[in-house]
N, C-alpha and C positions, 0 to 999 in steps of 0.2 A: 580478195586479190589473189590471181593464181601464183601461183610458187615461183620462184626463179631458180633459171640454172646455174650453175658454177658462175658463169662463163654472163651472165647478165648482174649476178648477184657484184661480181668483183668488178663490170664496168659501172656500176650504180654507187657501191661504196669510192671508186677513185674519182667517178665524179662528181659526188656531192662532196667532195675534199676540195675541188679544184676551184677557182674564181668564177664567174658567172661568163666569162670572154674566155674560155678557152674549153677546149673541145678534143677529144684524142679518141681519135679514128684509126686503125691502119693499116696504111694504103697495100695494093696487092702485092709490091714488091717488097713487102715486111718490115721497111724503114716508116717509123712514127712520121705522122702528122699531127703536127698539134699548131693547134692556132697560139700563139705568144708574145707576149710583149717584147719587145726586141731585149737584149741581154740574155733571155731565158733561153732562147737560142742559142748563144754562146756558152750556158750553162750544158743544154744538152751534148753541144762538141765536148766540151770537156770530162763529160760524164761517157761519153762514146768515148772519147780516150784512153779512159782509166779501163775501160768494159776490154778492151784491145792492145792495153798494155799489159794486163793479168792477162791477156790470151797467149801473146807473146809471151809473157814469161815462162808459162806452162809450157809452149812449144822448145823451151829452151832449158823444162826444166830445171829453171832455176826458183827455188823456194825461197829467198830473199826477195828476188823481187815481185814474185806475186806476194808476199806480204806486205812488202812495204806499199801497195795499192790499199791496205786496212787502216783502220783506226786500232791503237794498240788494244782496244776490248772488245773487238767484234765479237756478235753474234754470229753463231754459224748452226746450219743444219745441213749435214750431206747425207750421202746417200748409201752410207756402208754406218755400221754401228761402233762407235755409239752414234746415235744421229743428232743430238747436237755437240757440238766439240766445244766445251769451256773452258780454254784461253789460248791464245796465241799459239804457245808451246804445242799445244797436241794438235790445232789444226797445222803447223810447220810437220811435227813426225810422220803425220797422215799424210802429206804435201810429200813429202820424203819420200814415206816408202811405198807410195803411187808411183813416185816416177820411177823409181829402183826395179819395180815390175814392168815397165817398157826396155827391152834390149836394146831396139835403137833411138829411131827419133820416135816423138810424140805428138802428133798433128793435135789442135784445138781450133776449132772454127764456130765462130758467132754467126749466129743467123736471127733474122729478124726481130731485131730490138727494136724496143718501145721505151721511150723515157719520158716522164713527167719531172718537172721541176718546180718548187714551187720557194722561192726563198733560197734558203743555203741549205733544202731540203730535195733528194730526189729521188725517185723509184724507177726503178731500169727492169723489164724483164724481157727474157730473150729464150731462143734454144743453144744449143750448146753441144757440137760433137766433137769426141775423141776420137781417135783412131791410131794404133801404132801393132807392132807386134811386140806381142809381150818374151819375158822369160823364156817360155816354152815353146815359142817358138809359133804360135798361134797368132793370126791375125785376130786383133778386137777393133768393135767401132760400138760408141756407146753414144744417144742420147741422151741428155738431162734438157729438163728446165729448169731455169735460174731465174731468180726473183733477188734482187738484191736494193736494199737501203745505202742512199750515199748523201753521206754528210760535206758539208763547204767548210773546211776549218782552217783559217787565215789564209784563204783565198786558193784551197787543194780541195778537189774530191775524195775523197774516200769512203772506202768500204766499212759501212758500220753494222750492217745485217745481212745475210747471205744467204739463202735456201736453195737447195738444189733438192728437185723429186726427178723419180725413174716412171717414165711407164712402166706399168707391170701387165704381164701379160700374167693371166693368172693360170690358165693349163701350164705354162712353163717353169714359172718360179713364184711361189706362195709370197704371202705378204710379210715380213718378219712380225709376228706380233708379240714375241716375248722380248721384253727390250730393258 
């Protein structure tokens, strides 16, 4: 059997997760299609919700309410060290003092999500751009991709796992590997 790449390896593992009647393709304007039993449907809305209420909150800067889109023990891995942050508290000071480094406002923009649902279980991944002027006075605008775990707990989504990666360009900036 040849090898698979990234990118076939991770549609193989999500769809041998999924029901034999659903199918998650996506389409060229970046919004999921997934074939679903109806409700799952209404799960993805509200999972697209949650994905665009942490966006807004980021644009507004405010770190209560992008928490409050978690579960009080999320997982998390971002993209500054340490890269995984264990508990709440240090992802909120990290949350902090991100936004404390933008002078004025903070743009966040979702671009092409994918979400699977399956139960009270969901997998959302999307890109993800910042953009504002920092501190210094410098215009920044940063991709990540975002892979995020969202739980249904008494009838709310939330955030229970979180990963965000950088492309790395590697003439520009090495990989951190002492960590």
């Amino acid at each position: 059997m040849p090898a698979l790449t990234i990118a076939q390896r991770d549609t193989e593992c999500i769809a041998s997760s999924l029901p034999d009647d659903r199918e998650g393709i996506a389409d060229r304007a970046g919004e999921s299609t997934h074939r679903r039993p109806s409700g799952a449907d209404d799960a993805g809305r509200a999972v697209r919700h949650v994905i665009h209420a942490q966006a807004d909150a980021i644009r507004r800067k405010d770190a209560d309410a992008v928490m409050a889109c978690n579960v009080p023990g999320i997982r998390a891995f971002g993209i500054v060290a340490p890269l995984h942050q264990p508990d709440a508290a240090t992802i909120r000071e990290q949350l902090e003092y991100w936004f404390a480094a933008f002078a004025g406002p903070l743009d966040c923009e979702v671009h092409e999500p994918d979400i699977s649902t399956i139960g009270d279980t969901a997998c959302a991944r999307f890109l993800q751009r910042f953009s504002g002027i920092n501190i210094r006075g410098m215009a920044v605008e940063l991709w990540v991709r975002v892979t995020m775990e969202l739980h249904r707990i008494d009838g709310r989504w939330l955030v229970a796992h979180e990963h965000l990666s950088d492309p790395l360009d590697h003439d520009a900036a090495p990989a951190q590997s002492k960590l």
